[in-house]
C-alpha positions in Angstrom: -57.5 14.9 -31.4 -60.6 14.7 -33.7 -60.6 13.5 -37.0 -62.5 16.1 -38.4 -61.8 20.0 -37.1 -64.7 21.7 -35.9 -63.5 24.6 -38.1 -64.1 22.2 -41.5 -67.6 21.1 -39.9 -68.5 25.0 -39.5 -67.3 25.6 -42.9 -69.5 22.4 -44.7 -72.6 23.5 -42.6 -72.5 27.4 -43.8 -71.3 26.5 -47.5 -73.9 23.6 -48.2 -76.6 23.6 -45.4 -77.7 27.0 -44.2 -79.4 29.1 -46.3 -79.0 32.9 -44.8 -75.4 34.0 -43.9 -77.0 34.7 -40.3 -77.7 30.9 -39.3 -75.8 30.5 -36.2 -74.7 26.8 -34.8 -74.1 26.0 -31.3 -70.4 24.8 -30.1 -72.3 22.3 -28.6 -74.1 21.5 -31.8 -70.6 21.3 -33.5 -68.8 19.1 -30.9 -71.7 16.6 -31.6 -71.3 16.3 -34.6 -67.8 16.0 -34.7 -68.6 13.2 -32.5 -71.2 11.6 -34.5 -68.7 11.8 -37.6 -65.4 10.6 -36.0 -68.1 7.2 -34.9 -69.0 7.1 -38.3 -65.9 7.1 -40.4 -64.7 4.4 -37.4 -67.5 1.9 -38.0 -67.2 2.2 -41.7 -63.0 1.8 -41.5 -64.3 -1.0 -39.5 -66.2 -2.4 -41.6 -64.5 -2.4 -44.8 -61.6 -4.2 -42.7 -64.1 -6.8 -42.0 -65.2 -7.0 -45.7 -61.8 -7.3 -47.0 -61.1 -10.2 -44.4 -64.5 -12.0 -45.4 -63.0 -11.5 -49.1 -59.8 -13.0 -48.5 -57.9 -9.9 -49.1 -55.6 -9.0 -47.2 -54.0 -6.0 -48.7 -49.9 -5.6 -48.5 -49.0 -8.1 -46.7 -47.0 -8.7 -43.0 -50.4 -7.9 -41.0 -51.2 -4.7 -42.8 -54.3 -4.7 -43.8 -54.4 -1.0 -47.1 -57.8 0.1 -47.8 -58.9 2.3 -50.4 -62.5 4.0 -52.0 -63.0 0.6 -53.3 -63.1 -0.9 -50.0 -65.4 1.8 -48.6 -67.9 2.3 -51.7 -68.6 -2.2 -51.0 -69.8 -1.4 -47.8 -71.7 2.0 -47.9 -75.3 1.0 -49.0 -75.2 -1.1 -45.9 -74.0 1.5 -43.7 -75.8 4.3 -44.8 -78.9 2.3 -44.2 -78.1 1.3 -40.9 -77.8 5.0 -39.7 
């Protein structure tokens, strides 16, 4: 199962990126970009795990590692610029 629905992805794409009501998207434009978004949220999860550990953090305790927008917003310029 996919992180993000392809339903949600349809949705964002007509509400913010097409311009006329009659811009049609592929299903296999959708499925790669539900792809390409499911890669993206894992590397930055990933990430901010790996900045939290380099910080000493280590969240709640007995191995569990709880992130929040904090965690992700320390590590977005770099990954936004990796892209």
């Amino acid at each position: 199962m996919s992180m993000v629905p392809k339903e949600t992805i349809v949705r964002i794409l007509k509400l913010q990126a097409f311009e006329h009501e009659s811009t049609a998207i592929t299903e296999e434009t959708v499925t790669m970009l539900q792809r390409y978004l499911e890669v993206f949220v894992r590397e930055a999860v990933q990430r901010s795990v790996a900045n939290k550990d380099l910080q000493g953090n280590q969240g709640i305790g007995n191995g569990e590692i709880q992130l929040n927008h904090e965690d992700l917003e320390k590590i977005t310029g770099m990954l936004l610029l990796d892209i």
